[in-house]
C-alpha positions, 0 to 999 in steps of 0.5 A: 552434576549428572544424576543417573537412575539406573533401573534394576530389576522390573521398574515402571518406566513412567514412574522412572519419568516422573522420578527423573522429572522431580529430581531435576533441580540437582542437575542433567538426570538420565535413565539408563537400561535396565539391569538385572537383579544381583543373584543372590537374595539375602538368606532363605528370602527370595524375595529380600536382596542386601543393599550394599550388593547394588554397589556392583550394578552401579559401578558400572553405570555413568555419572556422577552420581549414580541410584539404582531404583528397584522393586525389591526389598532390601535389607541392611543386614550389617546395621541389624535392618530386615527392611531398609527403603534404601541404602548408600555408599556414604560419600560415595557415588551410588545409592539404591532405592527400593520402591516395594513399599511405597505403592499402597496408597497409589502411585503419587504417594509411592512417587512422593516416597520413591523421590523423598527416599531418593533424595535422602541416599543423594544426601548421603552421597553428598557427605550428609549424615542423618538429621534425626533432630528434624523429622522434617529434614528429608535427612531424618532416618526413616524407620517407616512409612509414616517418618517419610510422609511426615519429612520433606523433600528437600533438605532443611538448610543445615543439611543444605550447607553440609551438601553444598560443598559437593554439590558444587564441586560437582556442577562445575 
């Protein structure tokens, strides 16, 4: 599989690195240039974009799967979420991180979180649902921080074998 990370926005290029690094158990991982933010934020927050509106900076982007990796916050508003971590086409190629709050507590912290949230929205790309029995499961949806420090970073062998299909379509 060729896993694309597709910077948008203004993005630390050594955290990029380190995400590509600790993703490469999935296949080839690159880094593509920059792309800008989408125009429009989401309401009367400037500083607050509509997930689904990454799908179009994606589209345009190789690879088999492609996550778009973001300062920014998002939203989600048509599951009634202000502030998602990320968000994905489900069974689709795409998904967009957003690392705007990962940073509090130092940058191995926010490579951890970017990377166990970049994993959750491959999952779902992947035909993987949410494995809220397991808060363990890198599938178990995260409603904050603390819900993504507790879970792994990899998927629990349920999940596993839900992903495997796709995933080895996909290497061959």
């Amino acid at each position: 599989m060729i896993l694309t990370l597709q910077p948008v926005g203004r993005v630390d290029a050594a955290i990029l690195r380190r995400v590509r690094f600790e993703l490469a158990s999935f296949g080839e991982v690159r880094i593509a240039s920059a792309k800008p933010l989408p125009r429009r934020t989401f309401g009367h927050d400037p500083k607050r974009y509509r997930a689904a509106t990454f799908d179009r900076v994606c589209k345009s982007t190789d690879g088999d799967r492609v996550i778009a990796i973001t300062n920014v916050e998002l939203c989600d508003p048509e599951l009634g979420l202000t502030l998602v971590f990320g968000h994905a086409d489900i069974q689709g190629r795409w998904a967009v991180v957003s690392l705007s709050q990962f940073g509090g507590d130092g940058q191995a912290k926010l490579i951890e979180r970017a990377v166990k949230t970049a994993v959750h929205e491959l999952g779902h790309t992947l035909g993987v649902g949410h494995h809220d029995a397991n808060p363990e499961c890198v599938m178990f949806f995260s409603e904050n921080l603390a819900d993504t420090d507790r879970k792994g970073r990899d998927f629990c062998p349920e999940c596993s074998e839900l992903a495997k299909p796709t995933l080895s379509r996909l290497q061959t």
